[in-house]
C-alpha positions as CSV (number, residue, x, y, z in Angstrom):
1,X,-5.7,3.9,16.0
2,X,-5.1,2.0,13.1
3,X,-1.6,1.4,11.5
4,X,-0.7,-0.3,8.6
5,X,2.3,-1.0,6.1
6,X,4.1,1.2,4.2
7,X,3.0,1.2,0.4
8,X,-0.4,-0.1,1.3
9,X,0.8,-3.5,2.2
10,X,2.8,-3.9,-0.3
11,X,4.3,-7.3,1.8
12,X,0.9,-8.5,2.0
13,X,0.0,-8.3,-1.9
14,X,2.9,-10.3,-3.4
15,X,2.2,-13.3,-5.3
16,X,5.1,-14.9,-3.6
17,X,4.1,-14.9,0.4
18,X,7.6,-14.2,1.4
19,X,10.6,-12.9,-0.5
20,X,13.6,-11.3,-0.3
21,X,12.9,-7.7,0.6
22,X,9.5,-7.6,2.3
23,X,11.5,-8.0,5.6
24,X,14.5,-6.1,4.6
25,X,15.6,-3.0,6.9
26,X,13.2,0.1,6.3
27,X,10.3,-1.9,4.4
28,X,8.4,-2.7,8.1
29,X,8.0,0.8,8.5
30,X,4.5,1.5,9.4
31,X,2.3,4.8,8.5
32,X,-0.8,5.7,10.2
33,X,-4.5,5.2,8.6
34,X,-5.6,9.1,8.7
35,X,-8.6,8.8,10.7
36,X,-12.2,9.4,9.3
37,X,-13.5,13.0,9.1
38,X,-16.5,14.8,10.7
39,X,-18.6,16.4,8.0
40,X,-22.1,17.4,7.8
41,X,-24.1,14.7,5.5
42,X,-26.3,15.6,2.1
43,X,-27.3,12.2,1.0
44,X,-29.9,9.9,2.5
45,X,-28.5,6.4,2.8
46,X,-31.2,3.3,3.2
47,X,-30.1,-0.5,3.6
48,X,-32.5,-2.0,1.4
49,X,-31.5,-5.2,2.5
50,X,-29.0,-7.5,3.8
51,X,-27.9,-11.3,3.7
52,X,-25.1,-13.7,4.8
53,X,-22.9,-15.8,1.8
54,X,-20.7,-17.8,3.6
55,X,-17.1,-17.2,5.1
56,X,-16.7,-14.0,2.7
57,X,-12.7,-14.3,2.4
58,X,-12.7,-17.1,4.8
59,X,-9.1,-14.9,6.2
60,X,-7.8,-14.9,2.4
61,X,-6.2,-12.3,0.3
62,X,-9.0,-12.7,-2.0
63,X,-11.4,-9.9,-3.9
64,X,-14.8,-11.1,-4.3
65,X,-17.0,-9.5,-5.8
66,X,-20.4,-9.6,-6.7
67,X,-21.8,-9.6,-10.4
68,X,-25.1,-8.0,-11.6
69,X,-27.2,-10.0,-14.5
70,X,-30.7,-9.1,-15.7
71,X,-32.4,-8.2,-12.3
72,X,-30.4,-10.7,-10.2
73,X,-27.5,-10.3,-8.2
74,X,-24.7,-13.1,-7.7
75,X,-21.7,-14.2,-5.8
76,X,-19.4,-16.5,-4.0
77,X,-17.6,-17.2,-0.8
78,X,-14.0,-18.5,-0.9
79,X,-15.6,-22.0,0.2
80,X,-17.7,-22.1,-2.9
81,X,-20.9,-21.2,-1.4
82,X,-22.8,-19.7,-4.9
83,X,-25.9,-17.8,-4.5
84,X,-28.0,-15.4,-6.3
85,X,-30.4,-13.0,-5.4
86,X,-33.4,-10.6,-6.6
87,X,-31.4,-7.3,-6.9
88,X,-34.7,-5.4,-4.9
89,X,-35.9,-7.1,-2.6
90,X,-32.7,-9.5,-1.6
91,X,-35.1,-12.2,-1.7
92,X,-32.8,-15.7,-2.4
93,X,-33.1,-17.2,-5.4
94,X,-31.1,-20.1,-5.0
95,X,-27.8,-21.6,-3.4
96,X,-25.3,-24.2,-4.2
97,X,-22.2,-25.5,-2.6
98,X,-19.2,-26.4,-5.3
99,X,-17.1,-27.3,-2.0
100,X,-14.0,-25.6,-3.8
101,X,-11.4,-23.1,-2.8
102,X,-12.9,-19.7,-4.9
103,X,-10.1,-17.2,-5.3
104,X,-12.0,-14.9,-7.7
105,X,-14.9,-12.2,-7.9
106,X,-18.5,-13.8,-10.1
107,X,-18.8,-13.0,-13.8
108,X,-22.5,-13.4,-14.7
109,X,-24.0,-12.9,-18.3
110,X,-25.2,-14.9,-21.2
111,X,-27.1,-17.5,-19.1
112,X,-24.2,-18.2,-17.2
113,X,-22.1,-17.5,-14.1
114,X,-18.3,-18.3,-14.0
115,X,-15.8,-18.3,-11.3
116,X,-12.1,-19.5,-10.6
117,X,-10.8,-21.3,-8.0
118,X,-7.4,-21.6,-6.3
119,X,-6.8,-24.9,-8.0
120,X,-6.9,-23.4,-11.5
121,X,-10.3,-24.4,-12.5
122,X,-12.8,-22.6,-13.9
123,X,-17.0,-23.2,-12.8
124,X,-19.7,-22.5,-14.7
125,X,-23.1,-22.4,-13.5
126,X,-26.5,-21.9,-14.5
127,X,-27.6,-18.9,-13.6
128,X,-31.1,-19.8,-13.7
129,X,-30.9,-22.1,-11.1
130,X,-27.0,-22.8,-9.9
131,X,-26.6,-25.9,-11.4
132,X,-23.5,-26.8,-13.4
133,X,-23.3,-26.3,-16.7
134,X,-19.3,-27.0,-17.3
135,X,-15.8,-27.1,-15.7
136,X,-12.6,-26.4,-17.0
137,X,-9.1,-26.6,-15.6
138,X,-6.8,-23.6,-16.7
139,X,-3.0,-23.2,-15.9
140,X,-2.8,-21.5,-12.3
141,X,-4.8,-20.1,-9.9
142,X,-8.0,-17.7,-11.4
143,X,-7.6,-14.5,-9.2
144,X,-9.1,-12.2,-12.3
145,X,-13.3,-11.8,-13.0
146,X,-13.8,-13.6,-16.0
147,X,-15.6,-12.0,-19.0
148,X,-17.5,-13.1,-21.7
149,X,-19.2,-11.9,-25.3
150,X,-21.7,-14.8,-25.4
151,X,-19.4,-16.9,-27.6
152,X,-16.5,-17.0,-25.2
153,X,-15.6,-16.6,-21.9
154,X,-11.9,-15.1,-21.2
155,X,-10.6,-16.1,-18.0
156,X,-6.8,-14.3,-16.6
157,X,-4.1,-16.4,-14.5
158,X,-1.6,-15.7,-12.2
159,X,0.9,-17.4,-14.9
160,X,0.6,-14.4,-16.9
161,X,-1.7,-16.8,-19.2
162,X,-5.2,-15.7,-21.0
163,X,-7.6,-18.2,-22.1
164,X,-10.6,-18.4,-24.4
165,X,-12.9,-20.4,-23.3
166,X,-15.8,-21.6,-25.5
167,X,-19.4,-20.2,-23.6
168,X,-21.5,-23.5,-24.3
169,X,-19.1,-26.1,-23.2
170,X,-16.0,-24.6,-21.5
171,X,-13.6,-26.4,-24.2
172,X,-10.3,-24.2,-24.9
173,X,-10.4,-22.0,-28.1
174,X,-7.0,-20.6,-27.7
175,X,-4.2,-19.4,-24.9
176,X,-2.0,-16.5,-24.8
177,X,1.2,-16.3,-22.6
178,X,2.9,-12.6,-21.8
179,X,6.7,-12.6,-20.1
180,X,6.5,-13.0,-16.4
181,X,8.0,-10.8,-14.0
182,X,10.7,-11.2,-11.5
183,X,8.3,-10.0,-9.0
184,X,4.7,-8.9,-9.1
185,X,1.6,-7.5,-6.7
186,X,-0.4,-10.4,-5.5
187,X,-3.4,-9.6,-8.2
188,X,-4.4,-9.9,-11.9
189,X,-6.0,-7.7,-14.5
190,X,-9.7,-8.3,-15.4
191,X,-10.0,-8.8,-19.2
192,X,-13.0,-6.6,-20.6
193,X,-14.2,-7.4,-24.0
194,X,-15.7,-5.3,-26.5
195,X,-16.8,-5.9,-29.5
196,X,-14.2,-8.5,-31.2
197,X,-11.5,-7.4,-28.8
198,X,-10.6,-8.3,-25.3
199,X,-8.2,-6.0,-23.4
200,X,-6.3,-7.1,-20.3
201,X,-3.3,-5.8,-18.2
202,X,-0.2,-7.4,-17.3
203,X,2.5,-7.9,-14.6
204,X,5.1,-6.3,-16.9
205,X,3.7,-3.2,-17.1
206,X,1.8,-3.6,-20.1
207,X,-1.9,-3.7,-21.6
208,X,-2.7,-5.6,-24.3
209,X,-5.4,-6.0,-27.5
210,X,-6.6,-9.6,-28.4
211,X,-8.8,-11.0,-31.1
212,X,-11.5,-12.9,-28.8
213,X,-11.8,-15.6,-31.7
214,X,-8.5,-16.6,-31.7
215,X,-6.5,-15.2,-29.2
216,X,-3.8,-13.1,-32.0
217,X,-2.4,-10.1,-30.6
218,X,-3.8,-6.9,-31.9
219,X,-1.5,-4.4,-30.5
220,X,0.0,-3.8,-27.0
221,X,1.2,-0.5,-24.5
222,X,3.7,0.2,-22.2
223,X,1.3,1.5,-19.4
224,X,4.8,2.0,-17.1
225,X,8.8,1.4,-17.5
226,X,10.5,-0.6,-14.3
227,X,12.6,1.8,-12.2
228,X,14.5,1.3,-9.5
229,X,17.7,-0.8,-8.3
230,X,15.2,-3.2,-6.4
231,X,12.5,-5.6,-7.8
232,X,9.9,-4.0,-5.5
233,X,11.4,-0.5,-6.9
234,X,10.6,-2.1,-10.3
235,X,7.3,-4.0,-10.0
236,X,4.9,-1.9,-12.4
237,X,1.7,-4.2,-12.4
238,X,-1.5,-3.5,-14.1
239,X,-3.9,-5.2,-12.2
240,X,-6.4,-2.9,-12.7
241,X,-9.1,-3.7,-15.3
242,X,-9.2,-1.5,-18.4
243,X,-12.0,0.9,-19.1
244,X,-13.2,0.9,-22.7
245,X,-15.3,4.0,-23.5
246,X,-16.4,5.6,-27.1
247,X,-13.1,3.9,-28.6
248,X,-10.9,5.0,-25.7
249,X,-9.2,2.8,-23.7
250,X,-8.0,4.0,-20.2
251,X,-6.0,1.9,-17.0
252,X,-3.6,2.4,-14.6
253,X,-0.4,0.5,-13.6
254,X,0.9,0.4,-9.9
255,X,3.9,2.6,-10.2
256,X,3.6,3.6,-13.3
257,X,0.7,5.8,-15.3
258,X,-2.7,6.6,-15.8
259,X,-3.2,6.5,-19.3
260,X,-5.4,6.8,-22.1
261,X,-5.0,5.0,-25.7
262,X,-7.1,4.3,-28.4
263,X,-9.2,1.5,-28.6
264,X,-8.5,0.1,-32.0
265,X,-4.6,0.5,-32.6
266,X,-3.4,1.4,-28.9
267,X,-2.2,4.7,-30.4
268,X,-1.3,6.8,-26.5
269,X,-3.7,9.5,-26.5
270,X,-2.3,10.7,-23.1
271,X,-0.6,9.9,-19.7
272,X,0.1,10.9,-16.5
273,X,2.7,9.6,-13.4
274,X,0.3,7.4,-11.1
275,X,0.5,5.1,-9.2
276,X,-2.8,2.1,-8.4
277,X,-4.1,-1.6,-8.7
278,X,-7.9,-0.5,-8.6
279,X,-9.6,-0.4,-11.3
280,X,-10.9,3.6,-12.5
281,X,-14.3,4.4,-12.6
282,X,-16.2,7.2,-15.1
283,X,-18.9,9.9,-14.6
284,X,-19.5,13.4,-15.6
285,X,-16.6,13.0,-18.1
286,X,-14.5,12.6,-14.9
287,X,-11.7,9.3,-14.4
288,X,-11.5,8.4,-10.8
289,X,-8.7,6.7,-9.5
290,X,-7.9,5.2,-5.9
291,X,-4.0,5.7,-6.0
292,X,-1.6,3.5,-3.5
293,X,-1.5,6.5,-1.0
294,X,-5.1,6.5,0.0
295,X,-5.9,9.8,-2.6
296,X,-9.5,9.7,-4.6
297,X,-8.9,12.1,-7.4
298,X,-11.3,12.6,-10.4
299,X,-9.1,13.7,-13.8
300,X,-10.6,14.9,-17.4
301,X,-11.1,12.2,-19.5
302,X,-9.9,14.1,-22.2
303,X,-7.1,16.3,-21.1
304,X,-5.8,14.3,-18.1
305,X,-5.9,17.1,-15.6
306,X,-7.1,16.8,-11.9
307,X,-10.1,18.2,-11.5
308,X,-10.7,17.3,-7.7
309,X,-8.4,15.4,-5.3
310,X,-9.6,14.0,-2.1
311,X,-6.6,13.2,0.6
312,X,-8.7,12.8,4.0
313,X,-8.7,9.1,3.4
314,X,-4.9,8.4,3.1
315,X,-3.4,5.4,3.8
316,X,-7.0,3.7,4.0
317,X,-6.8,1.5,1.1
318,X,-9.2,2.5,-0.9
319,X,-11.2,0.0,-3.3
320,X,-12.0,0.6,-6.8
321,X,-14.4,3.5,-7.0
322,X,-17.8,3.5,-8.1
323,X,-20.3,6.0,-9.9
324,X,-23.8,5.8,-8.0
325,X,-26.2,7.9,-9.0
326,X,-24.6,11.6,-9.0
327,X,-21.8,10.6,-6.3
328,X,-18.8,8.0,-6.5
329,X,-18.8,5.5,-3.5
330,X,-15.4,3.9,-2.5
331,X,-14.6,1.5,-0.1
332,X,-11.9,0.9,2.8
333,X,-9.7,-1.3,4.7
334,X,-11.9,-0.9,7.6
335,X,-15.2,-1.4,6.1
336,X,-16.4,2.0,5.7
337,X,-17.9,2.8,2.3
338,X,-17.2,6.7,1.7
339,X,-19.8,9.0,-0.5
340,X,-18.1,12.0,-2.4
341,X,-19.6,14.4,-4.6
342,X,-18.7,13.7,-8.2
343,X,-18.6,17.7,-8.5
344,X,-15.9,18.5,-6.1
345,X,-14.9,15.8,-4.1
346,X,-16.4,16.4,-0.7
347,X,-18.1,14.0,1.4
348,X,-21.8,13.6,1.5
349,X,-22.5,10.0,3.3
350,X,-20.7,7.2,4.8
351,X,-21.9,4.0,6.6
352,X,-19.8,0.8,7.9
353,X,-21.0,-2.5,6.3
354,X,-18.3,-4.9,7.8
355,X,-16.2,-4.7,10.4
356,X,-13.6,-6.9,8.4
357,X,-13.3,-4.5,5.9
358,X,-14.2,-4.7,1.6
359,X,-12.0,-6.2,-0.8
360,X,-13.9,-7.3,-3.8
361,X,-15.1,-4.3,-5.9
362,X,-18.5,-2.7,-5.1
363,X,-21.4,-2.4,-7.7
364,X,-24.3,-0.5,-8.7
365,X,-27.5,0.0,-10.5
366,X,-28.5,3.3,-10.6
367,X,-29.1,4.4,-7.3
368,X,-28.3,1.4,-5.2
369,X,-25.1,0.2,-4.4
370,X,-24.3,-3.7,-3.7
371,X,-21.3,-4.4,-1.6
372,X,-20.2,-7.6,-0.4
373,X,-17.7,-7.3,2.8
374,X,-15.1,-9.7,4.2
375,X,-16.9,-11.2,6.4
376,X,-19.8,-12.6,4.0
377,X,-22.0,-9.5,4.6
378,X,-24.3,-8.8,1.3
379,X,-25.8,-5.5,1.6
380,X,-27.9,-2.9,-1.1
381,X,-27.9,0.3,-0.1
382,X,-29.9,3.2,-1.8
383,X,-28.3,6.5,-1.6
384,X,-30.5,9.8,-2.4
């Protein structure tokens, strides 16, 4: 039987490790992890192959997660163990040890392959062969996945501070600092560029639209509004990453909304009350979102309206989904990756990859999934 805090571990997410509140009467109450479900399976699930990075989280509140570049997979332990590896066959390609406290997932693209450290620097590598190619030191700790257009790389901190790094040489092009919150989830937007424009979530509640030349605000959203008599009533984070997708931009904020905008003047298209820090995933003209409670729902794209809503993994803590072939694969506290038919929601495969459970978001190429556990457990798996 496994129990675990109230709000998802709320406590345990905070950028500050203790404050005011987390201990306060009624906030230790505890909720029970609904236990897994018997169901009869319709997918075939192989291991392709397995391998060992590391520590993994090295028994930090860290979410590492792999990257996917040409046919090569990447990623890094919190001790700074790199490594990449043929996406197939899991054949190692190479390995280098930076020796340096990693607190974020791998970006890889462009030649390179850039990660951020508790320290506030910023590593990139070659992804040819792991050796360095620069290092920059940013304003606070990197907990975001870096991403990059080939001319720069944009990197998040926890100081509510975006930078634009140059791709060749790591020099800064330009910074851009948003209002910090009393109080915030321990947990940073990803920025995702595309085309001139990076778009990135913040610990106020907000999503913004930067140039990626210069780092000038385009336009910004209230994804939520703070609520509440308390500052954990009021904390309306958007540490999920946006989703950019034929000129719609869509994200969630943890008490907040679900909301779509559009892409070039942040015009709301549409919203609904939600509640997540995982990112959302898209297939079949579906949104799925992994809300605080444990609930996998998929909602139209275009009108906003739950199509399908999966409960028997509540109060699991779900990952960020993702779309695998013609199902949508989420991860839990507990290590179990779950299988659901993009249709209607139901089950159709499950396996346990690490006994330590999967923080760092799962990927996938068509139909194999990478996922890269806790523990330091690497493992492709083809579902069919």
């Amino acid at each position: 039987m496994n129990w675990l805090p109230l709000r998802k571990g709320v406590c345990a997410l905070l950028s500050a490790l203790i404050l005011a509140g987390c201990s306060s009467k009624g906030e230790e109450e505890e909720v029970e992890a609904k236990p897994l479900v018997s169901f009869d399976a319709s997918a075939e699930l192989t291991t392709l192959w397995s391998a060992s990075v590391g520590n993994g989280a090295d028994d930090k509140y860290v979410r590492l997660q792999p990257a996917l570049y040409l046919d090569e997979l990447f990623v890094a332990d919190a001790r700074g163990v790199v490594a990449a590896f043929d996406q197939q066959s899991g054949k190692r390609l190479w390995r280098v040890e930076l020796d340096l406290p990693v607190s974020s997932g791998v970006y890889a693209g462009f030649g390179i392959v850039v990660l951020g450290t508790e320290g506030g620097e910023v590593v990139a590598l070659n992804a040819e062969d792991g050796s360095e190619r620069w290092r920059t030191r940013v304003t606070s700790e990197v907990l975001s996945v870096a991403d990059s257009n080939g001319d720069v790389v944009v990197i998040r901190t926890i100081d509510e501070k975006l930078a634009g790094l140059d791709n060749l040489s790591g020099e800064r092009r330009w910074i851009f600092e948003s209002a910090q919150p009393v109080l915030s989830l321990r947990g940073t937007g990803d920025p995702v560029i595309e085309d001139d424009r990076v778009y990135v979530g913040f610990g106020n509640g907000s999503i913004k639209s930067l140039s990626t030349r210069n780092g000038v605000l385009r336009w910004e959203q209230a994804v939520a509004e703070a609520e509440g008599r308390t500052e954990l009533e009021r904390m309306i984070d958007v540490d999920a990453a946006p989703l950019v997708e034929n000129g719609t931009v869509y994200v969630v904020s943890y008490q907040g909304n679900v909301i779509a905008l559009d892409a070039v003047r942040g015009n709301l298209v549409w919203q609904r009350k939600a509640s997540s820090y995982e990112s959302l995933a898209m297939g079949f003209g579906y949104l799925y979102m992994a809300d605080e409670q444990g609930f996998l729902s998929a909602l139209d794209k275009n009108s906003n309206a739950i199509v399908w809503q999966q409960k028997e993994l509540e109060h699991r803590q779900l990952g960020t989904p993702v779309v695998v072939s013609s199902y949508v694969a989420v991860a839990d506290y507990d290590g179990y990756v779950h299988f659901l038919s993009q249709i209607d929601g139901s089950f159709v495969a499950r396996t346990r990859i690490d006994s330590e459970g999967i923080r760092g978001r799962m990927v996938a190429l068509g139909g194999t999934l990478y996922a890269y556990g806790n523990s330091g457990k690497l493992v492709a798996i083809k579902v069919q």
